[in-house]
GUMI-447748 format. One record per residue: residue in one letter; x, y, z of N, C-alpha, C, O in turn. Coordinates in steps of 0.2 Angstrom, whole numbers, plus 5000, padded with zeros to 4 digits. Atoms other than C-alpha are relative to their C-alpha. Layout:
AXYZXYZXYZXYZ
...
END
This chain:
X500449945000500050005000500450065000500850075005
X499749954998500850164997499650065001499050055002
X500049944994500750335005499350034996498750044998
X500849965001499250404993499349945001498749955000
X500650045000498250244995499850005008499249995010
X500249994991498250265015500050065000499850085006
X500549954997497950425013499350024998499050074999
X500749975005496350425002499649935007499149945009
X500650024995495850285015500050035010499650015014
X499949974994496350365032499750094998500050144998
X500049935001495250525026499850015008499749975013
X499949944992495050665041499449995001499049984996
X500950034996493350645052499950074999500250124998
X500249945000492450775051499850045006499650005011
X500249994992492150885066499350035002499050064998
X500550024997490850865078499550095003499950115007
X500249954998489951015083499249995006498749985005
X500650044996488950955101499750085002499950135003
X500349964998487651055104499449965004499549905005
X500450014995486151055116499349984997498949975001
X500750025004484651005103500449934998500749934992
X499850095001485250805103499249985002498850025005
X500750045000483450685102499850015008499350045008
X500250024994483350655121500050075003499650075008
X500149934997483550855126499650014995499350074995
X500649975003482350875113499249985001498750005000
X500850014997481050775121499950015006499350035007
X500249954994481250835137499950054998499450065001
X500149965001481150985131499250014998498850055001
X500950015001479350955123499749975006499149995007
X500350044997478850845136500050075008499550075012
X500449934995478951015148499850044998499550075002
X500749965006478051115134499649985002499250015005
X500650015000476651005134500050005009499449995010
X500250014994476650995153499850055002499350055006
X500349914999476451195154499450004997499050044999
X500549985004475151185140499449965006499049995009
X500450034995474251035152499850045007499350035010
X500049964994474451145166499650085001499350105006
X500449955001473751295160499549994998499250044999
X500850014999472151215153499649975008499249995011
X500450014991471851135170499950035004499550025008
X500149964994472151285178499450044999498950065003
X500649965004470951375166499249995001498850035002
X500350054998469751225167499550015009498950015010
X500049974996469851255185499750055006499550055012
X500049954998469551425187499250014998498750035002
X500650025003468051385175499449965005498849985005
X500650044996467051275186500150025008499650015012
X499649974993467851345203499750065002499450085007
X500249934998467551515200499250025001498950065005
X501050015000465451495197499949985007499450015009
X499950064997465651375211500050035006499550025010
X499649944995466651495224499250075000498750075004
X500549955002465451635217499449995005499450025010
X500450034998463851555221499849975008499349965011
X499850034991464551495238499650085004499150095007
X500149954997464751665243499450074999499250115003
X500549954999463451775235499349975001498950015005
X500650025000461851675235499849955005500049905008
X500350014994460651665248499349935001498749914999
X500450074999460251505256499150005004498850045008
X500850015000458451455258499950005007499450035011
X500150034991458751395276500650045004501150075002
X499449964996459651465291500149925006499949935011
X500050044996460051295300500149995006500550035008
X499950004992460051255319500749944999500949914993
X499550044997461451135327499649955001499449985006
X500250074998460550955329500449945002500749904999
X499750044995461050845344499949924998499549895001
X500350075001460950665337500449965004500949995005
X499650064997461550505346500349984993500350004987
X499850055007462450365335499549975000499249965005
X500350025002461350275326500149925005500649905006
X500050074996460950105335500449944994500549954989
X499750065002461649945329499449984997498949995000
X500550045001460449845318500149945004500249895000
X499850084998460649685329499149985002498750025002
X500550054996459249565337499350024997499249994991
X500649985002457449635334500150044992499650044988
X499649955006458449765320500149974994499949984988
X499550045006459349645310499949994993499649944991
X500250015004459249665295499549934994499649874995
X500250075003458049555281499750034995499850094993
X500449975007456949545265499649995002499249974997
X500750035000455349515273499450054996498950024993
X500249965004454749695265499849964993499349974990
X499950045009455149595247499649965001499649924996
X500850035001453349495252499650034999499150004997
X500549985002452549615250499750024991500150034986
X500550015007451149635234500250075001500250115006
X500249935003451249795224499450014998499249974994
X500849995001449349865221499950064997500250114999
X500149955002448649975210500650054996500450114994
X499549965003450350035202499950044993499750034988
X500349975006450250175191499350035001499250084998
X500849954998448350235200499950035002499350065002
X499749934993448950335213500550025001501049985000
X499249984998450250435220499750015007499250025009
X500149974993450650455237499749975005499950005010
X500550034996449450345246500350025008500649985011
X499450014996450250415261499449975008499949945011
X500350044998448950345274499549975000499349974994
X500450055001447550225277499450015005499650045010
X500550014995445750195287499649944996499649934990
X500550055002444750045285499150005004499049995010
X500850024998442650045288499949934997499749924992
X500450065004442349845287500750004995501350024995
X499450035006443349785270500350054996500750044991
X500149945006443249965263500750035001500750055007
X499849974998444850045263500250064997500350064991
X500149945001445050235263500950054999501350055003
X499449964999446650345258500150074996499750074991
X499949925003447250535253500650004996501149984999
X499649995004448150555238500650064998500750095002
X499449955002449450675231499750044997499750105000
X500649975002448150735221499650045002499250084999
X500749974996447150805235499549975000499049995003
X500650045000445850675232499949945007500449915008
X500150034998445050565245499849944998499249954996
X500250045004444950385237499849945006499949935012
X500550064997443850225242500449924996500549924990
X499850065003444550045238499749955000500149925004
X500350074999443549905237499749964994499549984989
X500150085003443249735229500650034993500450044987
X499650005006444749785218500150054995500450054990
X500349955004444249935211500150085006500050095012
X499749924996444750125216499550054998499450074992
X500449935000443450265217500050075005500150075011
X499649954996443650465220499150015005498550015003
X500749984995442650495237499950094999499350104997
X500249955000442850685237500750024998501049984995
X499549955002444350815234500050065005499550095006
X499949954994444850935245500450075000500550115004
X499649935002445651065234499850024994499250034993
X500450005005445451105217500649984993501249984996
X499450015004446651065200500150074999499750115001
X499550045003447951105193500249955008500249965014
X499750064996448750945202500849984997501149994992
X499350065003450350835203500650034999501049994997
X499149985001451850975203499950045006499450065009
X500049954994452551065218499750074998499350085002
X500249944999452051235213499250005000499050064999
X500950005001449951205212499949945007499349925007
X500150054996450151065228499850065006499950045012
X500349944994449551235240499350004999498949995004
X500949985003447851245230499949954999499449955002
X500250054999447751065226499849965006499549915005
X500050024995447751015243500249935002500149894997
X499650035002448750875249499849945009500249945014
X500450024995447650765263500649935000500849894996
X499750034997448750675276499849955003499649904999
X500250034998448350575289499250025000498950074999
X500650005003446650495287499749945008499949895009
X500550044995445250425303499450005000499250064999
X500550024997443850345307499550025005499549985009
X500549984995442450435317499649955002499449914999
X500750045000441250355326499450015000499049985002
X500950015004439750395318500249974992499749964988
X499850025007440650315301500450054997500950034995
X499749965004441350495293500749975002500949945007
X499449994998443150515290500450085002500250135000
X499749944999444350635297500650014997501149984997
X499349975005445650715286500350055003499950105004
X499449954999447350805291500150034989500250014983
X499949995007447550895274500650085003500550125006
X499449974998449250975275499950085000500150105006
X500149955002448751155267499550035003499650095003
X500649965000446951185272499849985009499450025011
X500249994995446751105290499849905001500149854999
X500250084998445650955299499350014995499150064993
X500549985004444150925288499549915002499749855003
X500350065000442650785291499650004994499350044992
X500350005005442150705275499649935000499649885004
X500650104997440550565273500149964993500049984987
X499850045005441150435264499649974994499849934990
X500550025002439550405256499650084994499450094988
X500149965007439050555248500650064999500550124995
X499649975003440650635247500050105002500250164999
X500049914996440350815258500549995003500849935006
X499350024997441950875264499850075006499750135003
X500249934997441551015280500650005002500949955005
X499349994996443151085286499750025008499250055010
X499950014991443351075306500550055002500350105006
X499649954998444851175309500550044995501150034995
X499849955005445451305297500550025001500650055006
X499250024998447351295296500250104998500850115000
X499949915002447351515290499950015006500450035008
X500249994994446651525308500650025004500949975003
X499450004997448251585320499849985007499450005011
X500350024992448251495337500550025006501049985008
X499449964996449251585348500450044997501050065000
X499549935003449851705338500449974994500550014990
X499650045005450751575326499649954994499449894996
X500350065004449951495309500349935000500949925002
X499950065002449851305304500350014992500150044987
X499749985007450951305289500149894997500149874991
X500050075002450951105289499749945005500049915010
X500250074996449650985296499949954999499449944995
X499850065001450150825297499649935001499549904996
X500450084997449250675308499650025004499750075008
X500449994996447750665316499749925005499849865003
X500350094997446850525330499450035002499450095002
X500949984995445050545339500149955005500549905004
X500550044993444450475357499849954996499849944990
X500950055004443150325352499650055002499350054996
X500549984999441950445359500050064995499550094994
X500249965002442350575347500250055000500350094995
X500249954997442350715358500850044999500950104997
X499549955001444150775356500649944994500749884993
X499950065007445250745339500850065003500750115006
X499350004999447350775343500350014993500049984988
X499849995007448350835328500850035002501150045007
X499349964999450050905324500050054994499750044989
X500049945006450651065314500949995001501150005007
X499250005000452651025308500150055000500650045003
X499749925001452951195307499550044997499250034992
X500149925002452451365307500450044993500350094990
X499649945005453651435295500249954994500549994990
X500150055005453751275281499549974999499249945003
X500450055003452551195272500149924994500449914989
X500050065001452251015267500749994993501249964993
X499450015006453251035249500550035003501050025000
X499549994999454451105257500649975006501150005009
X500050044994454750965269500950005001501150015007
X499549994997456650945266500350065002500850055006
X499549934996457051135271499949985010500349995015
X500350034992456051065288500749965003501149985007
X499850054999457150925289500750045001500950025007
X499250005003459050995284499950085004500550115003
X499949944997458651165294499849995008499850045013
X500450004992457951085311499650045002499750035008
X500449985000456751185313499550005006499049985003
X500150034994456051175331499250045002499150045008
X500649984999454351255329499249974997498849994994
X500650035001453051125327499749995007499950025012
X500649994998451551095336499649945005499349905002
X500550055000450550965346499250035002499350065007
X500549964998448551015347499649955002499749895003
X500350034996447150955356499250044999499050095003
X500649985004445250995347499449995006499549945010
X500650034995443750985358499450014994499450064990
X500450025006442350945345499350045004499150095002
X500449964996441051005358500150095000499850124996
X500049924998441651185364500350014993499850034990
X499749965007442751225346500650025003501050064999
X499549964998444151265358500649964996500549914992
X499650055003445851215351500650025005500950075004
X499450004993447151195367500849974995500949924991
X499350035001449251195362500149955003500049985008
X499850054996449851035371500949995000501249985006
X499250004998451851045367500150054992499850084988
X499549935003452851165358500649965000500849915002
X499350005000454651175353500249934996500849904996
X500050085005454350995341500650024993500650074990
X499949985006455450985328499849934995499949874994
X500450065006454450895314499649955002499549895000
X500750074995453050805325499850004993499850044989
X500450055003452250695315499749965000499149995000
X500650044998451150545317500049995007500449995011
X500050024995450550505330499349955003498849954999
X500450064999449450365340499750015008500150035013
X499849994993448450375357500049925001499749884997
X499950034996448750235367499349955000498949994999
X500750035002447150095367499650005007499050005007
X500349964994446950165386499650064998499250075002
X500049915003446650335379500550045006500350095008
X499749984996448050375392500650054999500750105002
X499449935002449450455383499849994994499549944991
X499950015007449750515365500849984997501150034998
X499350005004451450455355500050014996499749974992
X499849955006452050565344500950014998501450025001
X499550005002453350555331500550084998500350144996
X499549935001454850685330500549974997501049934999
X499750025007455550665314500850025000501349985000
X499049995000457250755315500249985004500649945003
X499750034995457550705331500249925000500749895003
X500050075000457250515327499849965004500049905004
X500350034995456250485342499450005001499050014996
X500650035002454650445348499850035007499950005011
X500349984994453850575363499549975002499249944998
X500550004999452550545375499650045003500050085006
X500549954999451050645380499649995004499350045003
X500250004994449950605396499250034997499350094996
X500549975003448150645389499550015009499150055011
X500650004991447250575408500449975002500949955000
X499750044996447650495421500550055006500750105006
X499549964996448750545437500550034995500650094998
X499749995003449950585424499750064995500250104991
X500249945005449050715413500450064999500750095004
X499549955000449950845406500649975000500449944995
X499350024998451750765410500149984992499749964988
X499750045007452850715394500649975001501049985005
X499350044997454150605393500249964993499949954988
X499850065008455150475380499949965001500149935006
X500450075000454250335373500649964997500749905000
X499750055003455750275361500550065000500350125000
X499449935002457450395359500449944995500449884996
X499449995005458850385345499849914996500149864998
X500150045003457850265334500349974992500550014988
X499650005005458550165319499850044991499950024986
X500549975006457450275306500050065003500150085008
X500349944998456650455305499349975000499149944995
X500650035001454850415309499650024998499750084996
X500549955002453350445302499349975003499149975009
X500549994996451750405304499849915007500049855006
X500350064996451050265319499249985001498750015001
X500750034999449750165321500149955005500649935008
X499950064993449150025333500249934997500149924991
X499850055003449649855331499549945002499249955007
X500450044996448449705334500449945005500349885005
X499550054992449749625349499950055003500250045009
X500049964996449349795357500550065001500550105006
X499349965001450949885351499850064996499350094996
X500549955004451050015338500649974995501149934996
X499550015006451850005320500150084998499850134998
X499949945002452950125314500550014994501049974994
X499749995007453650175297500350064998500150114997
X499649955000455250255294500050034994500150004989
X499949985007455450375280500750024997500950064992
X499349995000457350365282500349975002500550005008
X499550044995458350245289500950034999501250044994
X499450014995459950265300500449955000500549925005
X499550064999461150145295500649995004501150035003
X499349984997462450085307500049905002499649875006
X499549985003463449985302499850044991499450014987
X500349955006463250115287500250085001500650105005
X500049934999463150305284499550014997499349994992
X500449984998461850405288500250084997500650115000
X499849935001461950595278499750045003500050095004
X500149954994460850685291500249975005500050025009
X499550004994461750615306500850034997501250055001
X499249985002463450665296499850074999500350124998
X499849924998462750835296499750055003499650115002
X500349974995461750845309500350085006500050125009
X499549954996463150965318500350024996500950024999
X499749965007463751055303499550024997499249984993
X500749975001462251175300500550064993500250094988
X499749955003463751285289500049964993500249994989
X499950055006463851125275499249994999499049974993
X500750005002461851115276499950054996499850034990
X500149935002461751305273500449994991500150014987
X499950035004462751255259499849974993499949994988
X500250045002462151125251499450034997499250034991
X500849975004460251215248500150074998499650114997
X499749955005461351355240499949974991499750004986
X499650005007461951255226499449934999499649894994
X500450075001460551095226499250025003499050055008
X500649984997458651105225499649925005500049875006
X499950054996457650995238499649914995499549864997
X500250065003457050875225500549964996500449914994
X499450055001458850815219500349995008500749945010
X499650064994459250795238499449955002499649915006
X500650074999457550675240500449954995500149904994
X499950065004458450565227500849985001501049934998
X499350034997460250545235499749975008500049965014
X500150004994459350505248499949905001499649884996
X500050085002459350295249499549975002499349975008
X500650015000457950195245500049935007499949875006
X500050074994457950075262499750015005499750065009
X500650015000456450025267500049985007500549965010
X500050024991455949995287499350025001499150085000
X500450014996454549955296500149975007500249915008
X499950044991454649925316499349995003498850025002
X500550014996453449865327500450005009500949975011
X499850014994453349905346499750005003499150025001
X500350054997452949835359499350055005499250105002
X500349964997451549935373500550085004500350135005
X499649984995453150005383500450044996500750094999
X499549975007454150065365500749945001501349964999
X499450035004455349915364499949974993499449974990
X500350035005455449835350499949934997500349905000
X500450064999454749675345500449984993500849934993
X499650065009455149645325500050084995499850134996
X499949945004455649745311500049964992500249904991
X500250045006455249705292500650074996500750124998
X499449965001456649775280500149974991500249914990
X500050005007456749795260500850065001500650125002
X499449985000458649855260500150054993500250104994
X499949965008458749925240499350034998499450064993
X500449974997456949985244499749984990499450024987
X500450015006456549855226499350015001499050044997
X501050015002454449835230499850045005499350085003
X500449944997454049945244500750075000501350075001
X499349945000454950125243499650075004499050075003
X500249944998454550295253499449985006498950015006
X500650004997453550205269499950075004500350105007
X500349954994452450335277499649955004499949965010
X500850034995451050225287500149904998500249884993
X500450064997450750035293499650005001499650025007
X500550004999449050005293499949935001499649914996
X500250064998448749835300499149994999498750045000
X500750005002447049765294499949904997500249864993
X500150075002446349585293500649954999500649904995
X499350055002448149495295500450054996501050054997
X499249975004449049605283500050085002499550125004
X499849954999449949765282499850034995499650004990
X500149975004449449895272500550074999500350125002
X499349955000451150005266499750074997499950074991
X499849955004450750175262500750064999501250065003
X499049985002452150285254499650104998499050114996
X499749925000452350495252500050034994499850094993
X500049995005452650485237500149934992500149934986
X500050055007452650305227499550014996499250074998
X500550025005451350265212499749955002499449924997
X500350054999450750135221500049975009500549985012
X500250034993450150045239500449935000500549894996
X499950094998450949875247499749975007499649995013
X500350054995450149745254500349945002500649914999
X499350055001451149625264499649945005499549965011
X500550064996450149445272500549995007501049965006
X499650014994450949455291500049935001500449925005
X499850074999450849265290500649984997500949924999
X499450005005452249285277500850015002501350004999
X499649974996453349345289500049995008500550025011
END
């Protein structure tokens, strides 16, 4: 090999010029570009649903001014509690022909109930007819449910008429036969200086003579049941009718959310439900005892609603909200956080919080004394849903609901 052949193959390298754009500093380098661009849509994104959000917090006035409410812990479901599917026996009736059936009377096989609609309905040999009406249309939306009137708790007089709690307008006796509805106590009326803004449940004597009622509240009305509920609200009612004189005597004060209530098969006391609280008062009607109040049931595993009597002597009672534990309970978690209520009915109306609300179905039965004897229980709240009332009647139950489309019937031999 000579000197020009080794040097045409030893030619000179060419030189290298290292710079800072090599493949791998150029993907780091994009790869914190796009991390700034990710960063500043998210921030953007952020600020977009954040700042409405903030906004809203702060300028816009909550519907309710919430109190502080004292609850215990929820009880343990064990023993009498325990959970089951026995609810899941019961028949559905009628689905699709009514709303609301939220209570019950029976004259004989006939049985009697107040709809959503404001209509008082008759049920017999399988077939639904309207007895009277208590208000007038439009029907069937919150904003016309003042004027269509919205008939609650529903009893049996002893001359045969029935007696109607009608949320909006009062106590009313209507005759189940030709459909006359005369109002009794005129709920516009102020009794003590303070109106009935929501009348609930009612019961009679046997003889008649005096009819027991409740007004949830002075300052909320029936549609507006969750502000009651999520604001604690401690101006409900229990009354005392004398059908003779027309007087109408206050009996207790300072209720928050009285609701059903039952007297005793003595006529001795009345038990009255208190819905927020989750307990069960009692009332001294006669007896050495008269006037005195005291607790029939405390920090029960439900919010109650309406009672009735049971045929062992007890009463049945139907929750419209069970207390789970083991579980979680969203009005015990904020029950003491009245500043996250105030909240929450800023930025939510109360008819998306009735649907977070879970459908778990409970019915308890207690005993003369308020213990508890048995409890029937639809957990996913598939066939019975929203119990208002137990109506015990020839062997079975009869479920009304607040707001289903439909009644359940449940054979207590089944269970």
């Amino acid at each position: 090999m000579n000197d020009e052949d080794g040097l045409r193959q030893r030619r000179p390298l060419r030189a290298q010029v290292i710079t800072e754009d090599n493949p791998a500093q150029a993907t780091r380098a994009n790869s914190s570009y796009s991390g700034k661009i990710f960063r500043a849509t998210f921030a953007i994104l952020a600020a977009a649903v954040f700042t409405p959000l903030v906004a809203a917090i702060v300028l816009l006035e909550s519907p309710i001014e919430p109190q502080v409410i004292s609850l215990h812990d929820p009880p343990l479901m064990t023993g009498a509690l325990e959970p089951n599917l026995k609810l899941r026996k019961a028949e559905r009736m009628f689905e699709g022909m009514l709303v609301g059936p939220e209570s019950f009377a029976n004259i004989g096989d006939v049985l009697y109930t107040g709809t959503a609609d404001g209509q008082i309905l008759k049920i017999e040999d399988g077939n639904i007819y309207t007895v009277a009406r208590l208000g007038k249309p439009p029907c069937g939306t919150r904003e016309f449910e003042h004027t269509c009137g919205r008939p609650l708790g529903i009893r049996v007089g002893p001359n045969g008429t029935l007696f109607v709690a009608d949320a909006y307008q009062g106590i009313f006796e209507v005759n189940p036969v030709t459909g006359e509805a005369k109002m009794i106590i005129d709920s516009r009326i102020p009794i003590q200086g303070k109106k009935m803004s929501f009348v609930n449940d009612l019961v009679l004597t046997q003889d008649g003579r005096k009819i027991y009622f409740t007004d949830s509240s002075s300052k909320w009305q029936r549609r507006d049941y969750m502000f009651l509920v999520m604001e604690g609200t401690d101006d409900g009612r229990l009354f005392e009718y004398d059908t003779v004189t027309k007087e109408v005597k206050v009996l207790m004060v300072g209720l928050r959310f009285p609701n059903g209530l039952q007297l005793s098969p003595s006529e001795e006391f009345l038990v009255v439900a208190e819905t927020t609280m989750a307990r069960i008062r009692r009332y001294y009607v006669s007896g050495l005892m008269k006037g005195g109040i005291d607790m029939f049931v405390e920090n029960m595993p439900g919010f109650p609603d309406n009672i009735r009597l049971s045929s062992s002597g007890g009463y049945w009672v139907a929750m419209s909200t069970v207390r789970r534990n083991p579980g979680f309970s969203m009005v015990d978690f904020l029950a003491d956080k009245p500043w996250i209520r105030k909240i929450i009915f800023k930025l939510m109306s109360p008819d998306t919080m009735i649907k977070l609300v879970p459908k778990y179905s409970l019915v308890v039965e207690l005993s003369d004394c308020g213990s508890y004897k048995r409890s029937f229980h639809d957990p996913d709240g598939l066939v019975a849903t929203y119990i208002s009332e137990a109506h015990e009647q020839d062997g079975h139950l009869f479920l009304g609901s607040f707001r289903s489309p439909f009644l359940c019937k449940l054979n207590l031999q089944d269970v």
